[in-house]
KEMI-869646 format. One record per residue: residue number from 1; residue in three letters; x, y, z of N, C-alpha, C, O in turn. Coordinates in steps of 0.001 Angstrom, whole numbers. Layout:
+-----+------+---------+---------+---------+---------+---------+---------+---------+---------+---------+---------+---------+---------+
: seq : type :    n.c1 :    n.c2 :    n.c3 :   ca.c1 :   ca.c2 :   ca.c3 :    c.c1 :    c.c2 :    c.c3 :    o.c1 :    o.c2 :    o.c3 :
+-----+------+---------+---------+---------+---------+---------+---------+---------+---------+---------+---------+---------+---------+
: NUM :  ALA :       X :       Y :       Z :       X :       Y :       Z :       X :       Y :       Z :       X :       Y :       Z :
...
+-----+------+---------+---------+---------+---------+---------+---------+---------+---------+---------+---------+---------+---------+
//
This chain:
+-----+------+---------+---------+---------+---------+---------+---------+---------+---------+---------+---------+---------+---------+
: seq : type :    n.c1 :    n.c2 :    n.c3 :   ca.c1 :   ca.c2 :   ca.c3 :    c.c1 :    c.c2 :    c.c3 :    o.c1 :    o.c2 :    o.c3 :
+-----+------+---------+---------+---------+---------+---------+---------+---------+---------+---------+---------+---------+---------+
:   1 :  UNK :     845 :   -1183 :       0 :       0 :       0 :       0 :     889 :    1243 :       0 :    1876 :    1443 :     708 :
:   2 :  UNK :     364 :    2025 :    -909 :    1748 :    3420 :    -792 :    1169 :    4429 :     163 :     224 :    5152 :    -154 :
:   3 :  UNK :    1834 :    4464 :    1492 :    1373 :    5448 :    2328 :    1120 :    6391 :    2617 :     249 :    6785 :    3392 :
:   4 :  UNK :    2127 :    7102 :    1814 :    2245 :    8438 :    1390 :    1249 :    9334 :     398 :    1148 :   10551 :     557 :
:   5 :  UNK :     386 :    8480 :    -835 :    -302 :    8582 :   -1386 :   -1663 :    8245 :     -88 :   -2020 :    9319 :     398 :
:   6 :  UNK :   -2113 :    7532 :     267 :   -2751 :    6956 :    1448 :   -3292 :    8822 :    2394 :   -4273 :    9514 :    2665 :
:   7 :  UNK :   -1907 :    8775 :    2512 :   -1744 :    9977 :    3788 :   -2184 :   11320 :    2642 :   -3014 :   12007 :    3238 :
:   8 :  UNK :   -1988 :   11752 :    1614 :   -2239 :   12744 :     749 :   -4098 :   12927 :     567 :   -4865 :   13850 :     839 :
:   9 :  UNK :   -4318 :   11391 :     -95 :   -5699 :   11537 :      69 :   -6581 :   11624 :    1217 :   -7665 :   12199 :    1324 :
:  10 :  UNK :   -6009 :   11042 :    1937 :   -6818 :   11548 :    3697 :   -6518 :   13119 :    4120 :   -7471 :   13771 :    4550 :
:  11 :  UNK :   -5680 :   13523 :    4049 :   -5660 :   15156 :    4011 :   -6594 :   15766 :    3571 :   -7226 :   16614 :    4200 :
:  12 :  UNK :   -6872 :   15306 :    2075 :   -7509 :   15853 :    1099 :   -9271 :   15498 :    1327 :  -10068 :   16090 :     599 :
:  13 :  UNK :   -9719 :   14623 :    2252 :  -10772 :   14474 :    2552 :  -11171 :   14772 :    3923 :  -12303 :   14572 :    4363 :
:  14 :  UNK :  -10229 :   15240 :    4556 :  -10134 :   15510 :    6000 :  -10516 :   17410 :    5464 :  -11258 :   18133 :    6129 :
:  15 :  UNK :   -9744 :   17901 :    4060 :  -10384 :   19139 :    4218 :  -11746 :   19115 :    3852 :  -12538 :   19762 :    4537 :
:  16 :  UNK :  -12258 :   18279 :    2596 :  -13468 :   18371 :    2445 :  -14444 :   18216 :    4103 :  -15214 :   19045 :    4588 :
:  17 :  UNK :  -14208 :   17419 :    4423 :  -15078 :   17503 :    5731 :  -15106 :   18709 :    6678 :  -16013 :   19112 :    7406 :
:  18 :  UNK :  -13846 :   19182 :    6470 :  -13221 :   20368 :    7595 :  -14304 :   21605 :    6979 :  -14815 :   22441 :    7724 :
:  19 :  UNK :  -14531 :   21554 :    5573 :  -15476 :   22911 :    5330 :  -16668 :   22757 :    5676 :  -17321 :   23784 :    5861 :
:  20 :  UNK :  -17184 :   21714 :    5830 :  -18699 :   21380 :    6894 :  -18652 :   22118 :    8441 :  -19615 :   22392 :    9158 :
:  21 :  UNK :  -17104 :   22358 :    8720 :  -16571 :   22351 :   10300 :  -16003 :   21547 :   11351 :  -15738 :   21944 :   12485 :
:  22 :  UNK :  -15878 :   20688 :   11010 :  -15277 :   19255 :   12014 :  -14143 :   18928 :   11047 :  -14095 :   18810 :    9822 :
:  23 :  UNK :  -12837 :   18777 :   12484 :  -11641 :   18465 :   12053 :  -11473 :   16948 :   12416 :  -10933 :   16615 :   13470 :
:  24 :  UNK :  -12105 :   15755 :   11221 :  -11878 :   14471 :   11502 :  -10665 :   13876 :   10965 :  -10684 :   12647 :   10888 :
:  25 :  UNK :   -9554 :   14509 :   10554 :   -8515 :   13780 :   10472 :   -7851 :   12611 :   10979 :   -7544 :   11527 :   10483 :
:  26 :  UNK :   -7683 :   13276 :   12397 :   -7642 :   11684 :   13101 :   -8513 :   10691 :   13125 :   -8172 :    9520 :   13293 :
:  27 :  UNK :   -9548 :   11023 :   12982 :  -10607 :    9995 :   12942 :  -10955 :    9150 :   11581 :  -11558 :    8095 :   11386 :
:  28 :  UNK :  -10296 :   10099 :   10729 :   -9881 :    8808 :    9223 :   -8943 :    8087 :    9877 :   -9449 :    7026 :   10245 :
:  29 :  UNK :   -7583 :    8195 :   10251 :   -6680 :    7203 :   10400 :   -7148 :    6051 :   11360 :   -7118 :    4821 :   11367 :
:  30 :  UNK :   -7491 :    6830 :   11978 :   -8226 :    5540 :   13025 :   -8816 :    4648 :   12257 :   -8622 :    3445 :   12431 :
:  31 :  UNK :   -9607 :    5116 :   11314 :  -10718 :    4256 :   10387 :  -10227 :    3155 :    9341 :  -10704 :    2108 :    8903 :
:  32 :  UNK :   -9051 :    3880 :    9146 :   -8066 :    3373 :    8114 :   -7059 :    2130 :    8905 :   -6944 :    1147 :    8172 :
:  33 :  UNK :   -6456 :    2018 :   10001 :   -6130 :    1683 :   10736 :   -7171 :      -8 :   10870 :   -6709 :   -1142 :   10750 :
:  34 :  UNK :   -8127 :     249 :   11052 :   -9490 :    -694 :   11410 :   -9688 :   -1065 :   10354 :   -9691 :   -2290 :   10234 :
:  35 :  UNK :   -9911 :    -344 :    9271 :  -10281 :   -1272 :    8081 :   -9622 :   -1156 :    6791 :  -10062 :    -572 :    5800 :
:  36 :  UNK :   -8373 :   -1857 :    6924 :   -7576 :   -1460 :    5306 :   -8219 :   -1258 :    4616 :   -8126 :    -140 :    4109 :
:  37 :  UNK :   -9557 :   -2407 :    4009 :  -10045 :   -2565 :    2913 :  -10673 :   -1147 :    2665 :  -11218 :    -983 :    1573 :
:  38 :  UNK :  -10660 :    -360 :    3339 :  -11562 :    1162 :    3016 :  -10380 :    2130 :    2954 :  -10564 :    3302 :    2629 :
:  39 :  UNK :   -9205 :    1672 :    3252 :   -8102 :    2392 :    2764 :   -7813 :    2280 :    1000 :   -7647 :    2985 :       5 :
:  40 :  UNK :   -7898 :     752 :    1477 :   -7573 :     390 :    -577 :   -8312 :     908 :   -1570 :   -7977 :    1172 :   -2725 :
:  41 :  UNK :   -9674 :    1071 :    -854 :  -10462 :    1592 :   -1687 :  -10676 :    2851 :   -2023 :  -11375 :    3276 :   -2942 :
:  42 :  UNK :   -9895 :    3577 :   -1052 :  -10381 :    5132 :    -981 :   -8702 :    5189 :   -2320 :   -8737 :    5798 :   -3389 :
:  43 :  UNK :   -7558 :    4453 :   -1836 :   -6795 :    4656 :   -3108 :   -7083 :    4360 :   -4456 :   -6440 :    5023 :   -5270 :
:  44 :  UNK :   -7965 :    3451 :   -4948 :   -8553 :    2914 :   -6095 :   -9271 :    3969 :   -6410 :   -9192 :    4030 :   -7637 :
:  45 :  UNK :  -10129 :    5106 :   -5917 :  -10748 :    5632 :   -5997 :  -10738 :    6671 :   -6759 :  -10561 :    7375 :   -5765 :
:  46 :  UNK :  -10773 :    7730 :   -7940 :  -10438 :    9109 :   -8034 :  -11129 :    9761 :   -6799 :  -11793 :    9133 :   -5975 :
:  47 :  UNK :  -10905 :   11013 :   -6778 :  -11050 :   11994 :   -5431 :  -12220 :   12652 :   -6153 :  -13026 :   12976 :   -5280 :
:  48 :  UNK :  -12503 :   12865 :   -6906 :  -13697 :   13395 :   -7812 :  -14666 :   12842 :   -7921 :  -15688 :   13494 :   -8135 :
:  49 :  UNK :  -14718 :   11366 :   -7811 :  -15703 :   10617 :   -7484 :  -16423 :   10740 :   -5843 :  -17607 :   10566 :   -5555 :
:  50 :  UNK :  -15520 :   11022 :   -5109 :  -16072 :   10661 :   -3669 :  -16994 :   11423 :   -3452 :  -16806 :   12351 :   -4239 :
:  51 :  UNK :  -17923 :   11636 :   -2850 :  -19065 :   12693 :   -2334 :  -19459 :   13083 :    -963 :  -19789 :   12376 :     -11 :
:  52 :  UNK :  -19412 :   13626 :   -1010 :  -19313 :   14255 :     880 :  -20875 :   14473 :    1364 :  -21760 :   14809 :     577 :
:  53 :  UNK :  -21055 :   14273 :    2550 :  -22651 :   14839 :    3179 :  -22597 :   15428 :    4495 :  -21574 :   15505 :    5174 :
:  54 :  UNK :  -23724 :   15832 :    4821 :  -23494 :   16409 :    6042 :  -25458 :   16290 :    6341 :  -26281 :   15943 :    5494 :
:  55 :  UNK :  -25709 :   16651 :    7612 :  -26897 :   16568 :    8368 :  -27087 :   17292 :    9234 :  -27650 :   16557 :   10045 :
:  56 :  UNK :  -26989 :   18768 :    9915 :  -26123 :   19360 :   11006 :  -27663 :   19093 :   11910 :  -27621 :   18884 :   13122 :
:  57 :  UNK :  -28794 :   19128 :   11256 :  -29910 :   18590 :   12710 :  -29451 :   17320 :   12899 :  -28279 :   17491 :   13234 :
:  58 :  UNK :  -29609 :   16478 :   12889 :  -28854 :   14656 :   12992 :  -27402 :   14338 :   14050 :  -27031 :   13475 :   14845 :
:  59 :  UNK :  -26672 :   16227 :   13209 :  -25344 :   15675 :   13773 :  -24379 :   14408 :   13181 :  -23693 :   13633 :   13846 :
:  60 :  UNK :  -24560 :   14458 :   11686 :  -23363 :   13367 :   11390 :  -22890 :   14307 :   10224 :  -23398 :   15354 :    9822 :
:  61 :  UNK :  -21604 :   13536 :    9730 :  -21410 :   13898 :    8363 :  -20560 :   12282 :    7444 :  -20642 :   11079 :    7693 :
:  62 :  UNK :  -20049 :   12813 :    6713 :  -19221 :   11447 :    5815 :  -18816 :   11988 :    4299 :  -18582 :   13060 :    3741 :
:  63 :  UNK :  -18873 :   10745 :    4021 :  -18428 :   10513 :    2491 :  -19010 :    9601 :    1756 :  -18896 :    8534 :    2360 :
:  64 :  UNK :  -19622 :    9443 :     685 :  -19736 :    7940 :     -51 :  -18763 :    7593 :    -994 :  -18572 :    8423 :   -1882 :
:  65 :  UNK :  -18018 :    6432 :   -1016 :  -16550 :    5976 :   -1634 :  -17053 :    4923 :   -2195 :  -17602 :    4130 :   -1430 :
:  66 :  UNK :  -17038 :    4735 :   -3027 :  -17787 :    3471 :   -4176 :  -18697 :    2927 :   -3368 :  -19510 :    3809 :   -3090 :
:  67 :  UNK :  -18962 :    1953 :   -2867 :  -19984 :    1049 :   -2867 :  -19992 :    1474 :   -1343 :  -21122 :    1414 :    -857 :
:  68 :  UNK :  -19132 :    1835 :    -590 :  -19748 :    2252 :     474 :  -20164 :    3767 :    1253 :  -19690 :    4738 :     663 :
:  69 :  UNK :  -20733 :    3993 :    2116 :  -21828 :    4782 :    2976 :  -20430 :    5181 :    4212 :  -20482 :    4523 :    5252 :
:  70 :  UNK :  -19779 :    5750 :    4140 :  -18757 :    6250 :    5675 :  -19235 :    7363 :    6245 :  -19004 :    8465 :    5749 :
:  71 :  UNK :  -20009 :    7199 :    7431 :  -20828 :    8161 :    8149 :  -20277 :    8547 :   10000 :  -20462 :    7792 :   10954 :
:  72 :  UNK :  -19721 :    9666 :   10032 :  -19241 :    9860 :   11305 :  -20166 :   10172 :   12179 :  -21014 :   10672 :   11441 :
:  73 :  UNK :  -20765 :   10243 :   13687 :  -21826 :   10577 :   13896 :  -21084 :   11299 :   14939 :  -20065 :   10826 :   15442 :
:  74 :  UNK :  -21676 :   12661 :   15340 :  -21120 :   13548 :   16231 :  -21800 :   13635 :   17769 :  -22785 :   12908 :   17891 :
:  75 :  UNK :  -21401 :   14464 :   19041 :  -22299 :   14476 :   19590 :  -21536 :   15534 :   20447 :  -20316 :   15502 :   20606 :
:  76 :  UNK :  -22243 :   16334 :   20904 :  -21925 :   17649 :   21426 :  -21474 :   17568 :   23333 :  -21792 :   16523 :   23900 :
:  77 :  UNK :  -20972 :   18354 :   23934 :  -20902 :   18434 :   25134 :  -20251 :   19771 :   25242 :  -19976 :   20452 :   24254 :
:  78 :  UNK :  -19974 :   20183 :   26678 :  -19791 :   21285 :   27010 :  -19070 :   21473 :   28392 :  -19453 :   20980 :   29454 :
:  79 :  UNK :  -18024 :   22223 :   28217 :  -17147 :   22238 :   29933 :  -16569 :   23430 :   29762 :  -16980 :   24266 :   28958 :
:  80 :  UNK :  -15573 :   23577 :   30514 :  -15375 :   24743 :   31178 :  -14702 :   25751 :   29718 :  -14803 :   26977 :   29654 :
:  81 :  UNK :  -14215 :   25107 :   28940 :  -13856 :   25828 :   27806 :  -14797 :   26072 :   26563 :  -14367 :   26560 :   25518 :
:  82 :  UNK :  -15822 :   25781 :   26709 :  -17142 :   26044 :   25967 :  -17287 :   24749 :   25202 :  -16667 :   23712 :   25441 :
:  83 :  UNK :  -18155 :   24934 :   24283 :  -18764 :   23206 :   23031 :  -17657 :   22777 :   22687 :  -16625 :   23326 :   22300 :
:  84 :  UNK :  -18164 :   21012 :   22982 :  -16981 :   20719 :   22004 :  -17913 :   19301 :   21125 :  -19034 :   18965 :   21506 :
:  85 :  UNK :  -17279 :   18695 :   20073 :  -17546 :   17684 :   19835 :  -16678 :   16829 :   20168 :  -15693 :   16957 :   20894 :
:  86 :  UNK :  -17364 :   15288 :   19203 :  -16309 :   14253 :   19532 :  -16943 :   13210 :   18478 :  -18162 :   13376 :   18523 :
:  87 :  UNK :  -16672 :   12381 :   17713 :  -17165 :   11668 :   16994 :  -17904 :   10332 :   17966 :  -17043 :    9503 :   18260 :
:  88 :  UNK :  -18743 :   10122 :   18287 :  -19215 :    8638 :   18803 :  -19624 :    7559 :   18216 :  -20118 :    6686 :   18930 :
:  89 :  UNK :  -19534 :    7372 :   16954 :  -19363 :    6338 :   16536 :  -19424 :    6633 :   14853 :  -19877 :    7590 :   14225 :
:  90 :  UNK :  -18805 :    5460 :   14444 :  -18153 :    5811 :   12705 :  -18851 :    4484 :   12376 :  -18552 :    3421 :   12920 :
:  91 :  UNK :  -20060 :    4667 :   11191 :  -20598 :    3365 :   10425 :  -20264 :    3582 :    9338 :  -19949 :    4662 :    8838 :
:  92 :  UNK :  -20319 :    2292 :    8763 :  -20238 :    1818 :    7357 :  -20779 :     777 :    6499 :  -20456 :    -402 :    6356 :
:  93 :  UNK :  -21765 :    1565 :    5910 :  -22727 :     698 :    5138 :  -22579 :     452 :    3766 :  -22552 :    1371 :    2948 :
:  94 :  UNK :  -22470 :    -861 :    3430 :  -22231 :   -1099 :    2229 :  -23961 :    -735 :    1299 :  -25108 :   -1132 :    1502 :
:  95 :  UNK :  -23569 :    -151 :     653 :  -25257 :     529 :    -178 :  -25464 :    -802 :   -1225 :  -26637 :    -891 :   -1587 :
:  96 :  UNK :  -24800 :   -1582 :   -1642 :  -24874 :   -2998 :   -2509 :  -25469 :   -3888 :   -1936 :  -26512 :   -4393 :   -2352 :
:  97 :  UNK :  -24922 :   -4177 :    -974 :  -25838 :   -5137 :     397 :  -26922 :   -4741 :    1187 :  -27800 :   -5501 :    1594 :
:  98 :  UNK :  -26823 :   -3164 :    1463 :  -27421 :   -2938 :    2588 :  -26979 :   -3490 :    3800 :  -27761 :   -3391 :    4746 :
:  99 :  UNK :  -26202 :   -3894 :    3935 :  -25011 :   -4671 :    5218 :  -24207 :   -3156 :    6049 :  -23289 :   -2601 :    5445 :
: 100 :  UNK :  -24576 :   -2719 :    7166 :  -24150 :   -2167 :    7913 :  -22919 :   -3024 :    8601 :  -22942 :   -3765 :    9584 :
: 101 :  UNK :  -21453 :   -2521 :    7413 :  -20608 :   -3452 :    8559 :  -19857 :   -2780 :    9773 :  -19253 :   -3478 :   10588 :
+-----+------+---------+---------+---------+---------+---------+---------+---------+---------+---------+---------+---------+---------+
//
C-alpha cells in the first residue's frame, strides 16, 4: 500500500469535511487503521468521485466511496472551555448489500 499517497488523500478528505466544520482527520486514520479494505479503496478511488454529506440537525457527516456509505456521527458536550464535539461512533454501510458493517 503506498502510504504516502494513502496519507495525501486523507488530508484531502479531512479538508473536504473540515469545510462542513469538524476536524476528523484523526478519525480517518483511526478508520483506516481498522479497516484497510476502506483504505484500498479510498486509493482505487479518483477523489472526484467521492461525495461528501453532512446533516447538522442529525449531527453526522461522511463521504460515499464506491460502494460504500462512511458516516461519522457527532455528539456535542460542554465544559469549562465552551462546546466541544467528539465523533461517537463511525458506520459503514455497504449501499450494494445494505449490510451495515
Amino acid at each position: 500500500m503506498d502510504l504516502e499517497r494513502l496519507k495525501s488523500r486523507l488530508d484531502f478528505i479531512g479538508e473536504k469535511l473540515n469545510e462542513f466544520g469538524y476536524d476528523l482527520r484523526e478519525d480517518l486514520d483511526e478508520l483506516m487503521e481498522q479497516r484497510p479494505d476502506i483504505a484500498e479503496l479510498i486509493l482505487e478511488t479518483k477523489l472526484k468521485k467521492i461525495e461528501y454529506f453532512h446533516d447538522e440537525e442529525q449531527h453526522f457527516l461522511g463521504f460515499l466511496v464506491a460502494n460504500l456509505h462512511i458516516t461519522f456521527i457527532l455528539e456535542f458536550d460542554q465544559d469549562e472551555d465552551g462546546e466541544f464535539y467528539d465523533v461517537a461512533e463511525c458506520r459503514v454501510l455497504d449501499i450494494n448489500s445494505g449490510e451495515d458493517e
